[in-house]
mmCIF entry with sequence, helices, sheets and N, C-alpha, C, O atoms, coordinates in Angstrom:
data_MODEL
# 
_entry.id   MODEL 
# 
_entity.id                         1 
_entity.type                       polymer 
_entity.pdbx_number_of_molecules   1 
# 
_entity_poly.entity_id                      1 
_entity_poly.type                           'polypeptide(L)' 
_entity_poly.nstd_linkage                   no 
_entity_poly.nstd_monomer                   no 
_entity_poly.pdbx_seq_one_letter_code       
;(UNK)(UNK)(UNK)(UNK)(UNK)(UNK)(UNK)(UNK)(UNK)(UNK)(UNK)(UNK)(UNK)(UNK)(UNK)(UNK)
(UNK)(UNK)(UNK)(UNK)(UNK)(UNK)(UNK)(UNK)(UNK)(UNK)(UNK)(UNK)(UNK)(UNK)(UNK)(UNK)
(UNK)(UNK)(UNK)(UNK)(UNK)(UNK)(UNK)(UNK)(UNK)(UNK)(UNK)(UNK)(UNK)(UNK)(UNK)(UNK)
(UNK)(UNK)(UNK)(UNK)(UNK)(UNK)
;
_entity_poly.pdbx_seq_one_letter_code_can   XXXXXXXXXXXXXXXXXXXXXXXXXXXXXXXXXXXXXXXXXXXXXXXXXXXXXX 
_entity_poly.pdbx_strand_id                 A 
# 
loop_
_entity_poly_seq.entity_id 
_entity_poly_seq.num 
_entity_poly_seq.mon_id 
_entity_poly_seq.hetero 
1 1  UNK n 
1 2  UNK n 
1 3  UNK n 
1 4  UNK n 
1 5  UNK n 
1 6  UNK n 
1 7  UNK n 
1 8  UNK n 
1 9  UNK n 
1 10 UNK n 
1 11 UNK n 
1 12 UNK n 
1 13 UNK n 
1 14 UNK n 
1 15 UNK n 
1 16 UNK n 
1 17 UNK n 
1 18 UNK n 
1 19 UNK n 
1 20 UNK n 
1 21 UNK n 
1 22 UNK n 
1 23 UNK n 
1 24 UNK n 
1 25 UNK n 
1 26 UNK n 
1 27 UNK n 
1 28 UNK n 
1 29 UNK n 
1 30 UNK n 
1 31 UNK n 
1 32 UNK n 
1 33 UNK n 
1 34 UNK n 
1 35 UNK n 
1 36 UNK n 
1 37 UNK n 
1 38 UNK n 
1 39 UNK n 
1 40 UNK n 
1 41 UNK n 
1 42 UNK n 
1 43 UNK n 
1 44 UNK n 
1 45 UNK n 
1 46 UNK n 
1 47 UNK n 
1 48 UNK n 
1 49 UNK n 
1 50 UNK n 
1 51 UNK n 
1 52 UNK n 
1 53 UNK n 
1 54 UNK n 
# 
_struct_asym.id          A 
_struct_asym.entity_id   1 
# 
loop_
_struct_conf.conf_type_id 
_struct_conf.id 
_struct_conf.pdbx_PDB_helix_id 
_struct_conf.beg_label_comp_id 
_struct_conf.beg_label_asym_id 
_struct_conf.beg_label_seq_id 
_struct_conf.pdbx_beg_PDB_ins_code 
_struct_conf.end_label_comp_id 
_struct_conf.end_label_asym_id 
_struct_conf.end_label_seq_id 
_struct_conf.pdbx_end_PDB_ins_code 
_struct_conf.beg_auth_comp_id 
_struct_conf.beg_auth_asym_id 
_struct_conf.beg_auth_seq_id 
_struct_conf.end_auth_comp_id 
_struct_conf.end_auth_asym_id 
_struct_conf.end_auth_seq_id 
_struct_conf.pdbx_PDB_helix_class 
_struct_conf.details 
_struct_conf.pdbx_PDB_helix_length 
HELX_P HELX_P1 AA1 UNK A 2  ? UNK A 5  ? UNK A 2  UNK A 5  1 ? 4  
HELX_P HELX_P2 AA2 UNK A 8  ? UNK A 17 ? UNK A 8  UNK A 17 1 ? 10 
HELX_P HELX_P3 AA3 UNK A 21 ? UNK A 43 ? UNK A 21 UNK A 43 1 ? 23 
HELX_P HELX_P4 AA4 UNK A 48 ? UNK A 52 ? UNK A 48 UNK A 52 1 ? 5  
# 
_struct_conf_type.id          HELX_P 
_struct_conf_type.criteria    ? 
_struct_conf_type.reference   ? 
# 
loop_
_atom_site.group_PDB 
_atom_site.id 
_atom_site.type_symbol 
_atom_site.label_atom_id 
_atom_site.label_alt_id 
_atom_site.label_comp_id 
_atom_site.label_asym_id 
_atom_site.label_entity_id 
_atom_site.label_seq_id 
_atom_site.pdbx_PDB_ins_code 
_atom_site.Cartn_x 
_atom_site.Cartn_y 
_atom_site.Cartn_z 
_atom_site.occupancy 
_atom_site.B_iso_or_equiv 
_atom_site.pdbx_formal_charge 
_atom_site.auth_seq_id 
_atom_site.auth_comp_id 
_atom_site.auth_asym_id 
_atom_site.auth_atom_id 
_atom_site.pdbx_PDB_model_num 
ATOM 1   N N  . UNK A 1 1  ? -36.540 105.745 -101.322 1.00 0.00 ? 1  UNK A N  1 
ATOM 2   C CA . UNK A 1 1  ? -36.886 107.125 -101.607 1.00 0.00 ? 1  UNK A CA 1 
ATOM 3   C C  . UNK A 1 1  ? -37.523 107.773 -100.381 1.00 0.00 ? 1  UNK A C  1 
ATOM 4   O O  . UNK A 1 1  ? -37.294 108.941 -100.069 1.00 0.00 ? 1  UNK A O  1 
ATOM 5   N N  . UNK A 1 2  ? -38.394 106.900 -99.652  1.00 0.00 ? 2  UNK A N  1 
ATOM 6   C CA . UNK A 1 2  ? -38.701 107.536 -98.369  1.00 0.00 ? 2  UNK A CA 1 
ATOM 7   C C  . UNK A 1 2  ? -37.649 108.096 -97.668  1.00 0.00 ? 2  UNK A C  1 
ATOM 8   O O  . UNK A 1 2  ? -37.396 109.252 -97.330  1.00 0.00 ? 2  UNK A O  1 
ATOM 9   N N  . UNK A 1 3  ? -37.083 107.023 -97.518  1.00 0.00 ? 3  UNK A N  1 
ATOM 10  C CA . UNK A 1 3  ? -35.296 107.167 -96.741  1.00 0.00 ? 3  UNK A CA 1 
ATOM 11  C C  . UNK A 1 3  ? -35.289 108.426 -96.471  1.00 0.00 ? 3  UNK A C  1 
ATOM 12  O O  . UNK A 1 3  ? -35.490 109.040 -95.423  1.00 0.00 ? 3  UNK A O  1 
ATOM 13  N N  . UNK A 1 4  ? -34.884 108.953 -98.165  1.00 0.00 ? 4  UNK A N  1 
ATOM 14  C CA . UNK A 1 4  ? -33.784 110.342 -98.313  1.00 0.00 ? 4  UNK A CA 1 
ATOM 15  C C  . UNK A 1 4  ? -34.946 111.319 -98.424  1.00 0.00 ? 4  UNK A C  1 
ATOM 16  O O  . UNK A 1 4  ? -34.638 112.494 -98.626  1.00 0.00 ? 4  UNK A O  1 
ATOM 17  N N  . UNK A 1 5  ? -36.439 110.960 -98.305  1.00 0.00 ? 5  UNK A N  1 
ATOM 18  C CA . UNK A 1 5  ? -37.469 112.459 -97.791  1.00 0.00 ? 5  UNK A CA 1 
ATOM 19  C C  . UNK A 1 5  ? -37.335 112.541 -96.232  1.00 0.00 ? 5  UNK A C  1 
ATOM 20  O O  . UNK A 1 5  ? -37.368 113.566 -95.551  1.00 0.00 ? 5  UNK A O  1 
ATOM 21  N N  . UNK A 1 6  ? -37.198 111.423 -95.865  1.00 0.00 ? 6  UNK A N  1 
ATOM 22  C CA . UNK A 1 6  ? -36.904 111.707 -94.192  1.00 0.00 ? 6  UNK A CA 1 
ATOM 23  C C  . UNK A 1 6  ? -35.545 111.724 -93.797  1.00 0.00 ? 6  UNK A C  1 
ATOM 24  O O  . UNK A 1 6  ? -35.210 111.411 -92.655  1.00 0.00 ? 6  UNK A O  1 
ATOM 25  N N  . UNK A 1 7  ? -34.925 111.992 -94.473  1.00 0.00 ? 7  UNK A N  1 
ATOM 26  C CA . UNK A 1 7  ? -33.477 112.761 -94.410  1.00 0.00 ? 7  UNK A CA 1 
ATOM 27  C C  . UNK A 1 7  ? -33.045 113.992 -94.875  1.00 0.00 ? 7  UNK A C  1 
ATOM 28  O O  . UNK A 1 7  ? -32.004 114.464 -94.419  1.00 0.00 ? 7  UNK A O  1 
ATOM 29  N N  . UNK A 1 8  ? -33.561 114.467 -95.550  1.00 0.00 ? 8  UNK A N  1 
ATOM 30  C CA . UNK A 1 8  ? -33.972 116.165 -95.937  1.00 0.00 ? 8  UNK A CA 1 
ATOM 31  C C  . UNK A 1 8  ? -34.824 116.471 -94.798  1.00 0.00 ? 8  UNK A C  1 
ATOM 32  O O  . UNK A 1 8  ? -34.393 117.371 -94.077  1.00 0.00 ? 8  UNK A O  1 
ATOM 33  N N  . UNK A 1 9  ? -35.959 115.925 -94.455  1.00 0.00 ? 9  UNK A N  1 
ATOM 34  C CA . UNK A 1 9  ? -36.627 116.625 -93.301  1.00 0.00 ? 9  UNK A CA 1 
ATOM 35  C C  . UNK A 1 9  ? -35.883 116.879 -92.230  1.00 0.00 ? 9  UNK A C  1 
ATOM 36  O O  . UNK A 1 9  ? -35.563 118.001 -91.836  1.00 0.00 ? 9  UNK A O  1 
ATOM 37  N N  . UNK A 1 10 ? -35.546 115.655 -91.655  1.00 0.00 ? 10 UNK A N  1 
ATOM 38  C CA . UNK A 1 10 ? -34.491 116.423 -91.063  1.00 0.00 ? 10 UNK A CA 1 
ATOM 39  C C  . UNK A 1 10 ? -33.780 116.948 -91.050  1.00 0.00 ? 10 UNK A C  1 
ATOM 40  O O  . UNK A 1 10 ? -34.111 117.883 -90.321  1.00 0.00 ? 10 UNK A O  1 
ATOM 41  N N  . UNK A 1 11 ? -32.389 117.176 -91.525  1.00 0.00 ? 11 UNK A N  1 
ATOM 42  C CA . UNK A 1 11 ? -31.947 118.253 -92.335  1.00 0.00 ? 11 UNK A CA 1 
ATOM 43  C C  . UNK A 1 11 ? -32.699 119.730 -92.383  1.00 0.00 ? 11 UNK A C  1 
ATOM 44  O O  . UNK A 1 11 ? -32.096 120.748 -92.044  1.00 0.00 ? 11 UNK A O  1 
ATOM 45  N N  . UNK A 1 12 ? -34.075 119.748 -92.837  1.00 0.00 ? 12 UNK A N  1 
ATOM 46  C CA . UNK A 1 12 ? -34.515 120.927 -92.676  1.00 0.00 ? 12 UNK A CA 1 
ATOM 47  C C  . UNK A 1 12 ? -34.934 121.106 -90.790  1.00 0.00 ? 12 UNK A C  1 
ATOM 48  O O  . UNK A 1 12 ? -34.702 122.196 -90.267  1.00 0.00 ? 12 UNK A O  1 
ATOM 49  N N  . UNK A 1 13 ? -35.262 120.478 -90.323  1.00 0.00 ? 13 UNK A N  1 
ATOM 50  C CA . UNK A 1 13 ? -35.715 120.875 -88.547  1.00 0.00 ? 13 UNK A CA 1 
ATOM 51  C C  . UNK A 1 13 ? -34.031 121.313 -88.203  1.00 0.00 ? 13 UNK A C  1 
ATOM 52  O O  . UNK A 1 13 ? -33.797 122.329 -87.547  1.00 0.00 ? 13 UNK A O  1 
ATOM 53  N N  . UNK A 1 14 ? -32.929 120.440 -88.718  1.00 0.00 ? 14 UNK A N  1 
ATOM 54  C CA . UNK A 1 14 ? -31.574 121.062 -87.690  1.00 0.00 ? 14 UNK A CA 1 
ATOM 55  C C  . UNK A 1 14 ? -31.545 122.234 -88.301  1.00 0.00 ? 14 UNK A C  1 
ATOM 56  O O  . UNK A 1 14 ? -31.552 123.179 -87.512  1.00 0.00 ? 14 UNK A O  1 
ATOM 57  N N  . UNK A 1 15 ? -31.511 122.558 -89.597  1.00 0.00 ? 15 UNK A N  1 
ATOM 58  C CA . UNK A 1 15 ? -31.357 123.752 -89.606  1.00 0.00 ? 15 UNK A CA 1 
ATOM 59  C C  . UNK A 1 15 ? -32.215 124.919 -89.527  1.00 0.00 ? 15 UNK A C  1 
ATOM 60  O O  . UNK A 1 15 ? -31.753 126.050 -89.681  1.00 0.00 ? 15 UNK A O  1 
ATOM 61  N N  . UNK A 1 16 ? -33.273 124.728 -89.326  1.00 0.00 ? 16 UNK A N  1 
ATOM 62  C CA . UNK A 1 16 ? -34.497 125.908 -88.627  1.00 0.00 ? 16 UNK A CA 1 
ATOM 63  C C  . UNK A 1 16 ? -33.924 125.824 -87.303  1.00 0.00 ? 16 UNK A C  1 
ATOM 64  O O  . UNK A 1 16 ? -33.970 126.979 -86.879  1.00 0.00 ? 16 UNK A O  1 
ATOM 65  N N  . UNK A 1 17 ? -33.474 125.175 -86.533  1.00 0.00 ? 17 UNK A N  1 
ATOM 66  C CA . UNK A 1 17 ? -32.853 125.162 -85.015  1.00 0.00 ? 17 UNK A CA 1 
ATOM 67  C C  . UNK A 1 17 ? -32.204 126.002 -84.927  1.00 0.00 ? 17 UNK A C  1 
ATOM 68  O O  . UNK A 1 17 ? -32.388 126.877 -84.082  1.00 0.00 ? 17 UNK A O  1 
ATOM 69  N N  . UNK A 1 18 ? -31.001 126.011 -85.971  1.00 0.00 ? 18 UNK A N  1 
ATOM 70  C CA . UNK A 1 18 ? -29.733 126.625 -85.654  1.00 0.00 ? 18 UNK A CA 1 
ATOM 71  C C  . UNK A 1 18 ? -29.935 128.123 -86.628  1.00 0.00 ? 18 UNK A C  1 
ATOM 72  O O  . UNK A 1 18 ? -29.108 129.034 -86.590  1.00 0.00 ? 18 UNK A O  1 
ATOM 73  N N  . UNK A 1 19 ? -30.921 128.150 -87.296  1.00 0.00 ? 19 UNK A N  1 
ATOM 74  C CA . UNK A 1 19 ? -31.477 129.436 -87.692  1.00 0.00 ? 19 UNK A CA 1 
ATOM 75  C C  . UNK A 1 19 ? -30.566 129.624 -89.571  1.00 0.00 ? 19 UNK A C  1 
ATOM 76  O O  . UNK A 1 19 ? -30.260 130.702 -90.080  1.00 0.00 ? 19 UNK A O  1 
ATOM 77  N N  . UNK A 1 20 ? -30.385 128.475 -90.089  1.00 0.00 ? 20 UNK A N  1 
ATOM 78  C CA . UNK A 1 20 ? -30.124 128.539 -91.099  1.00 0.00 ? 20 UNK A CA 1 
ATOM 79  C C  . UNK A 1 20 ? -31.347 128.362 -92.196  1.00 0.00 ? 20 UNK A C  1 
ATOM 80  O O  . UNK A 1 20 ? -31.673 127.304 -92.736  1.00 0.00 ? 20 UNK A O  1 
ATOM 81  N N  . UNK A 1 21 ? -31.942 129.668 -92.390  1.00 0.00 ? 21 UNK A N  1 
ATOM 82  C CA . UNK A 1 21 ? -33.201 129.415 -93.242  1.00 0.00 ? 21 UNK A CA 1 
ATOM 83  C C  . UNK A 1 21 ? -33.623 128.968 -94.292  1.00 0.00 ? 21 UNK A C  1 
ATOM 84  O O  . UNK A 1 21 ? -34.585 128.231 -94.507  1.00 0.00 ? 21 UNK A O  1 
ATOM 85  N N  . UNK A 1 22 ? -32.170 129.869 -95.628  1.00 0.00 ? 22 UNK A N  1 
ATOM 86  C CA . UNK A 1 22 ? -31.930 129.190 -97.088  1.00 0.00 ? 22 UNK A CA 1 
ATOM 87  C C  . UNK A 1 22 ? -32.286 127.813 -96.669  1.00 0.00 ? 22 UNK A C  1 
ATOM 88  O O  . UNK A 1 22 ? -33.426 127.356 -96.585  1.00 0.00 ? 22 UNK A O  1 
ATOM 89  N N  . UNK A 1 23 ? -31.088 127.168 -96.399  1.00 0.00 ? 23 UNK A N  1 
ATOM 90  C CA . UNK A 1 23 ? -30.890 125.672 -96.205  1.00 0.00 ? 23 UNK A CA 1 
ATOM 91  C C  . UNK A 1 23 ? -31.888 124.917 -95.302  1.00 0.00 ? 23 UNK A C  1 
ATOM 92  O O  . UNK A 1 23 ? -31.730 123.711 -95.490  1.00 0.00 ? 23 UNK A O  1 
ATOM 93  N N  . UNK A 1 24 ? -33.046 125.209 -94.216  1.00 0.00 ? 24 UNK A N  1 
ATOM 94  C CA . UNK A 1 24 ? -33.811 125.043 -94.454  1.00 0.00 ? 24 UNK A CA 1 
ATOM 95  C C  . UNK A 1 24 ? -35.312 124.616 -95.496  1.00 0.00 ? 24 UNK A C  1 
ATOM 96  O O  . UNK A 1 24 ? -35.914 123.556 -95.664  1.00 0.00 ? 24 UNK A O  1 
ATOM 97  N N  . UNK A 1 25 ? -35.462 125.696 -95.915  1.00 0.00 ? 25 UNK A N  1 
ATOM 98  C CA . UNK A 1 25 ? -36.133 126.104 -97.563  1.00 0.00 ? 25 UNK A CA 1 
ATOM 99  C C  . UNK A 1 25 ? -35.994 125.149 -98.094  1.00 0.00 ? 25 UNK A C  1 
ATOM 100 O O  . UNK A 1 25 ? -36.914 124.337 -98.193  1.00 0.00 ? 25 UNK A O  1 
ATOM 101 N N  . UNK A 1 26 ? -34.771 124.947 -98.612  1.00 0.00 ? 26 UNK A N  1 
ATOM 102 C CA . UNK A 1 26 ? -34.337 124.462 -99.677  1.00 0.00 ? 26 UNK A CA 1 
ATOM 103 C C  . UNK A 1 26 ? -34.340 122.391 -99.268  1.00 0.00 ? 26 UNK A C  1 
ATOM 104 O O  . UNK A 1 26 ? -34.493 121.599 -100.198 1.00 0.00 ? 26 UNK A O  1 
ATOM 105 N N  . UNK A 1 27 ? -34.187 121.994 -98.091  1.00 0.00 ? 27 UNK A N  1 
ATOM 106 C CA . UNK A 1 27 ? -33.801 121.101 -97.547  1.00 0.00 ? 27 UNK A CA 1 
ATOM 107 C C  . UNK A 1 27 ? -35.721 120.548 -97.286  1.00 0.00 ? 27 UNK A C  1 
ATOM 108 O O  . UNK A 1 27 ? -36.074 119.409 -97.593  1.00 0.00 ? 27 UNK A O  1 
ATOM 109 N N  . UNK A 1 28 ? -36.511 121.375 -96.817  1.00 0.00 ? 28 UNK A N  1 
ATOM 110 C CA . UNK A 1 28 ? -38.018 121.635 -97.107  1.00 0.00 ? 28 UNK A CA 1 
ATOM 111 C C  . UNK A 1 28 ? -38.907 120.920 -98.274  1.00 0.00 ? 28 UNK A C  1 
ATOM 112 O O  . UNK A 1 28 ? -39.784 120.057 -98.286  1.00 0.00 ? 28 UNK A O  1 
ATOM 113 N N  . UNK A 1 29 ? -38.075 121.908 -99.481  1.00 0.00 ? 29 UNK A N  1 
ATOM 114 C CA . UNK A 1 29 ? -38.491 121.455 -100.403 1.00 0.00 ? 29 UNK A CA 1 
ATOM 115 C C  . UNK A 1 29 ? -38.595 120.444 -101.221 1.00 0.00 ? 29 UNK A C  1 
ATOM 116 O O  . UNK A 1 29 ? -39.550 120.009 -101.864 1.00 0.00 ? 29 UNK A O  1 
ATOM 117 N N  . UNK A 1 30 ? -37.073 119.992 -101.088 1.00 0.00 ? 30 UNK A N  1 
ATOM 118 C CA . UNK A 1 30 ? -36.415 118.797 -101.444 1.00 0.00 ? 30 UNK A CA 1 
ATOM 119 C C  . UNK A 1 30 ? -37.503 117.823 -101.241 1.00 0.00 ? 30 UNK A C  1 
ATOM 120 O O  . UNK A 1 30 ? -38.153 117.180 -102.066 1.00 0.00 ? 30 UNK A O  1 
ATOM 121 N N  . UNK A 1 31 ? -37.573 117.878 -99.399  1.00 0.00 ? 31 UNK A N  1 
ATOM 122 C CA . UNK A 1 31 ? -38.343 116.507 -98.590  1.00 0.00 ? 31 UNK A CA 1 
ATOM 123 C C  . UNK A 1 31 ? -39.708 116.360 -99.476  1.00 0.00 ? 31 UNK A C  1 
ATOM 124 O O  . UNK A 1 31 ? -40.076 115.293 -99.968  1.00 0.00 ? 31 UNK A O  1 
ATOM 125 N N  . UNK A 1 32 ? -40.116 117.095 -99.550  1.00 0.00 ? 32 UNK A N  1 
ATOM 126 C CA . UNK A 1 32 ? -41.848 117.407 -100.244 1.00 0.00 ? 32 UNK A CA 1 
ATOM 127 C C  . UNK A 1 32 ? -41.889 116.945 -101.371 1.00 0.00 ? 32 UNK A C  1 
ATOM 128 O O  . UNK A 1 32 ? -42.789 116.162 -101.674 1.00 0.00 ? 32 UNK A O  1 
ATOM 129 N N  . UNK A 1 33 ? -40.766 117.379 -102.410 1.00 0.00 ? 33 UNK A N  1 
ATOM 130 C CA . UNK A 1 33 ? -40.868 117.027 -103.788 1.00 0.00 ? 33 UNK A CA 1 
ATOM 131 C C  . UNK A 1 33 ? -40.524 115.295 -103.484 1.00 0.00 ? 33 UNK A C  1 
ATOM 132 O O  . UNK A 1 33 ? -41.133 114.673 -104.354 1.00 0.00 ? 33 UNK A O  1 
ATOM 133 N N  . UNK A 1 34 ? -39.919 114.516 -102.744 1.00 0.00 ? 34 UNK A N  1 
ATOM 134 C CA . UNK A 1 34 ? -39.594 112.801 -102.752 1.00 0.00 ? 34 UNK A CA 1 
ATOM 135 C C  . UNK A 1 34 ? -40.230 112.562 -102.367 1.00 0.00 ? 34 UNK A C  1 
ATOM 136 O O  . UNK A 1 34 ? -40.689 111.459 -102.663 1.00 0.00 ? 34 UNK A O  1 
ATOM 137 N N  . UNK A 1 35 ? -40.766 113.234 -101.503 1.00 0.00 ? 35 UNK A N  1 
ATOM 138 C CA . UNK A 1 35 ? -42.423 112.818 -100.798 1.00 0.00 ? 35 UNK A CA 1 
ATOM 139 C C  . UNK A 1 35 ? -43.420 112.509 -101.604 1.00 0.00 ? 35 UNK A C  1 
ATOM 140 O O  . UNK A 1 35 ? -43.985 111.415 -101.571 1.00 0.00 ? 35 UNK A O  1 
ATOM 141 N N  . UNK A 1 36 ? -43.694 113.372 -102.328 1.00 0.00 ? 36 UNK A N  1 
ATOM 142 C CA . UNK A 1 36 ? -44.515 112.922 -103.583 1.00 0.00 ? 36 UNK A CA 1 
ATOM 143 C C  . UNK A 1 36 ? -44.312 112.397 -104.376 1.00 0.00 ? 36 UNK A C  1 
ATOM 144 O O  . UNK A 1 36 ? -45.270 112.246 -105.134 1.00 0.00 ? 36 UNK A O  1 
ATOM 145 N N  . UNK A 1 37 ? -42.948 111.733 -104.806 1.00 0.00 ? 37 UNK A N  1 
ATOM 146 C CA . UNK A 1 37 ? -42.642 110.884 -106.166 1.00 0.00 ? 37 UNK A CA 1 
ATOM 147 C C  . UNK A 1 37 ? -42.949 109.768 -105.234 1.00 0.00 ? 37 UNK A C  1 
ATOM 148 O O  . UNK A 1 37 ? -43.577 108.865 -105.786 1.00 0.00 ? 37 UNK A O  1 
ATOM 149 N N  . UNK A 1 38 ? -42.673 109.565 -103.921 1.00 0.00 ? 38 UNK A N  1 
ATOM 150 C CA . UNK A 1 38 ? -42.854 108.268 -103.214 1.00 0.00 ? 38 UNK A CA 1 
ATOM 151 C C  . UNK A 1 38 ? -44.407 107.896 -102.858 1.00 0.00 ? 38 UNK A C  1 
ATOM 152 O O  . UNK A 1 38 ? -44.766 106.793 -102.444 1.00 0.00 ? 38 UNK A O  1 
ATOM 153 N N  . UNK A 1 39 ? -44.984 108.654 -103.018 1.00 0.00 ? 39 UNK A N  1 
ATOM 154 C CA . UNK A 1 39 ? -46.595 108.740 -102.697 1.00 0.00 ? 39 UNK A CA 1 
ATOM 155 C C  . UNK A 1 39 ? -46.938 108.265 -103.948 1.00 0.00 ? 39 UNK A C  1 
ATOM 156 O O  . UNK A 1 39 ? -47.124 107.054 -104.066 1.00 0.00 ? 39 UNK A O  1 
ATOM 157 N N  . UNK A 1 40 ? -47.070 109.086 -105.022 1.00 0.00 ? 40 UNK A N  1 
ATOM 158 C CA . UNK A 1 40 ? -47.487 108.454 -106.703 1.00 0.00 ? 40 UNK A CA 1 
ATOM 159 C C  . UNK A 1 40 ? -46.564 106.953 -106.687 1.00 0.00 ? 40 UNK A C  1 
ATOM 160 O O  . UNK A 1 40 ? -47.356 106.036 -106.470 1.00 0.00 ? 40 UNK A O  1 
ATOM 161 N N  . UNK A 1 41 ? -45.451 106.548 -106.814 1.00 0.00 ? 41 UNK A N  1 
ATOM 162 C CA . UNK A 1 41 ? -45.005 105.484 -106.737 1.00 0.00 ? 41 UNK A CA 1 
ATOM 163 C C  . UNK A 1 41 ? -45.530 104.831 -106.102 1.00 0.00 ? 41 UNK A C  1 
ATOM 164 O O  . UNK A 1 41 ? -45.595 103.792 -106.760 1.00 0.00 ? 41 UNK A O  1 
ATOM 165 N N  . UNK A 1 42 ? -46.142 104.625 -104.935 1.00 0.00 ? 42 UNK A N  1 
ATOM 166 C CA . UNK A 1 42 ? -46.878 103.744 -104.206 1.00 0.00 ? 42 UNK A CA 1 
ATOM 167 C C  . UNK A 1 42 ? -48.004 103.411 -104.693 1.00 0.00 ? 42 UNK A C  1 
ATOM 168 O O  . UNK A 1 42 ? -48.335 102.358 -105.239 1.00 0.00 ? 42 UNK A O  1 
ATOM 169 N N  . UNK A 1 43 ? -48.651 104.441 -104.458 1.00 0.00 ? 43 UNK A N  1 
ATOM 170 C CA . UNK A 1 43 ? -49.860 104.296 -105.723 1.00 0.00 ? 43 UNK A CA 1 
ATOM 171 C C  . UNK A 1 43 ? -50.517 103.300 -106.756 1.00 0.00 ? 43 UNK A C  1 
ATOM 172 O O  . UNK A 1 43 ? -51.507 102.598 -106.963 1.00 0.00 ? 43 UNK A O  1 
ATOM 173 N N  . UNK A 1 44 ? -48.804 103.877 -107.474 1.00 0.00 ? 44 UNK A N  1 
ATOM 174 C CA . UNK A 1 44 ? -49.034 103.155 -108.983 1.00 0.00 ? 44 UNK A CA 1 
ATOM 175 C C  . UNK A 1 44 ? -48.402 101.793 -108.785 1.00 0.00 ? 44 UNK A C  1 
ATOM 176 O O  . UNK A 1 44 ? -48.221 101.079 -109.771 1.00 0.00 ? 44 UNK A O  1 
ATOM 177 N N  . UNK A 1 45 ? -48.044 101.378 -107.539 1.00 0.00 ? 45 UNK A N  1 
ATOM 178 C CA . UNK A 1 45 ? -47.461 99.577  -107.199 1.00 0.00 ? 45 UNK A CA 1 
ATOM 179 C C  . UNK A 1 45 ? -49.033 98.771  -106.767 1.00 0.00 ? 45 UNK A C  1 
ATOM 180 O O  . UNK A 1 45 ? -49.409 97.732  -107.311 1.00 0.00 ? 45 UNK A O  1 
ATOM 181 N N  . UNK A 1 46 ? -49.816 99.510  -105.679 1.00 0.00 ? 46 UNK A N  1 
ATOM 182 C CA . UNK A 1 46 ? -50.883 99.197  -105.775 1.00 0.00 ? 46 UNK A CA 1 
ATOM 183 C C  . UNK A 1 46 ? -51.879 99.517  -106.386 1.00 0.00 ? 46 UNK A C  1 
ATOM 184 O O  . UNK A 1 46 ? -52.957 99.275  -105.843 1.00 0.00 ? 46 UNK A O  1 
ATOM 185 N N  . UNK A 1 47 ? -51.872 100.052 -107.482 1.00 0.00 ? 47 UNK A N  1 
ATOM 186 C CA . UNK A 1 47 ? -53.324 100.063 -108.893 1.00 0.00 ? 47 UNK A CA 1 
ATOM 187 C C  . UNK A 1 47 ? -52.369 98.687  -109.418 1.00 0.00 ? 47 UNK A C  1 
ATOM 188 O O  . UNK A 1 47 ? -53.052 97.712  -109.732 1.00 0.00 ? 47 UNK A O  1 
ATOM 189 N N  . UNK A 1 48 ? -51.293 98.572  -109.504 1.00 0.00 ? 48 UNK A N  1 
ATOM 190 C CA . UNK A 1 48 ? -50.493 97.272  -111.094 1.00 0.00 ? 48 UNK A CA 1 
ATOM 191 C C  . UNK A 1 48 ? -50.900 96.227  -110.208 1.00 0.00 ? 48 UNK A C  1 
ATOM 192 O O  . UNK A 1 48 ? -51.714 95.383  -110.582 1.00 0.00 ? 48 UNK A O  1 
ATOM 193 N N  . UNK A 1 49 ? -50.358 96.214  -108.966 1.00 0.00 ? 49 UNK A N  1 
ATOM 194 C CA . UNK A 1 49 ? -50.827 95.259  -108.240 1.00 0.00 ? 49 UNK A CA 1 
ATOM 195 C C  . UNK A 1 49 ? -52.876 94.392  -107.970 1.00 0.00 ? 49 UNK A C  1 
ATOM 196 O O  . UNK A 1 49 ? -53.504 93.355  -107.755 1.00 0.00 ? 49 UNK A O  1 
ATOM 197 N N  . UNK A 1 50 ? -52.946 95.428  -108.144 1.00 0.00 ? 50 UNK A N  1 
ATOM 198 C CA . UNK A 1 50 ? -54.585 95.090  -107.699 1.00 0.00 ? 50 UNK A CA 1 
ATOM 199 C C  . UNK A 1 50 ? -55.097 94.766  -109.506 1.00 0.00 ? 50 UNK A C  1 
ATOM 200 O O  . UNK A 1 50 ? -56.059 93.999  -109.459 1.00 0.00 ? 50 UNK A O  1 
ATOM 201 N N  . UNK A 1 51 ? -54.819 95.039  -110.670 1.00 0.00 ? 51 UNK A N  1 
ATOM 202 C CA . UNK A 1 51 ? -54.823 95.321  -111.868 1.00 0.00 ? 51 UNK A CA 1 
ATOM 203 C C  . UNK A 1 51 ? -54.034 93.533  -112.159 1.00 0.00 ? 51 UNK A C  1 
ATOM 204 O O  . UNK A 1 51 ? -54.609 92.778  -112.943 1.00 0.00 ? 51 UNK A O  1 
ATOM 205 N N  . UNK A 1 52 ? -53.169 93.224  -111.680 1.00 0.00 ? 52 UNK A N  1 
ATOM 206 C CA . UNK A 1 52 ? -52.386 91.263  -112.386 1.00 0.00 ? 52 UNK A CA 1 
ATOM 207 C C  . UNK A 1 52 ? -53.362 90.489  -111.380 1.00 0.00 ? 52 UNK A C  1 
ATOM 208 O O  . UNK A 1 52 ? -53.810 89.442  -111.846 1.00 0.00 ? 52 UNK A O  1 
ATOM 209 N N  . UNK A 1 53 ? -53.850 90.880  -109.837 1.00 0.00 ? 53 UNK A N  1 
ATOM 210 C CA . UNK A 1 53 ? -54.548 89.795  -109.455 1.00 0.00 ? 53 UNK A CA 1 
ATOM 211 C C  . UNK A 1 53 ? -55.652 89.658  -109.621 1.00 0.00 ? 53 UNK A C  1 
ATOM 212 O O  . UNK A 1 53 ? -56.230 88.724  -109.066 1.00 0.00 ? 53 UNK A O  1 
ATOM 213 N N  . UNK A 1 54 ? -56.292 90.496  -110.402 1.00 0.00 ? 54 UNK A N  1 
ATOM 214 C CA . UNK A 1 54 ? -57.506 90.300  -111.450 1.00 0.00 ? 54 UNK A CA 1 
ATOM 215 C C  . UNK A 1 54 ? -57.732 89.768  -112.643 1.00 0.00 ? 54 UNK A C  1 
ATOM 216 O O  . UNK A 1 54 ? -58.858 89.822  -113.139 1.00 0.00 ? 54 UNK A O  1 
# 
């Protein structure tokens, strides 16, 4: 899931380059929203984790 947030990001920098803004935006947003399912997912591997070796 990181992967494909740092594959929208990019995605959004080529196209702020080449001055495609929508697709920018939109390519932006994407990254941010997996960004954060991958952030809470991490998270919640280390609370379960720290939570069985107790």
């Amino acid at each position: 899931m990181l992967g494909w947030s740092v594959m929208f990001f990019v995605v959004a920098i080529v196209a702020a380059i080449f001055g495609f803004g929508g697709i920018a935006g939109a390519a932006t947003g994407i990254a941010k929203i997996l960004f954060m399912i991958f952030i809470v997912l991490f998270v919640l591997s280390l609370v379960s984790r720290a939570i069985r070796r107790s």
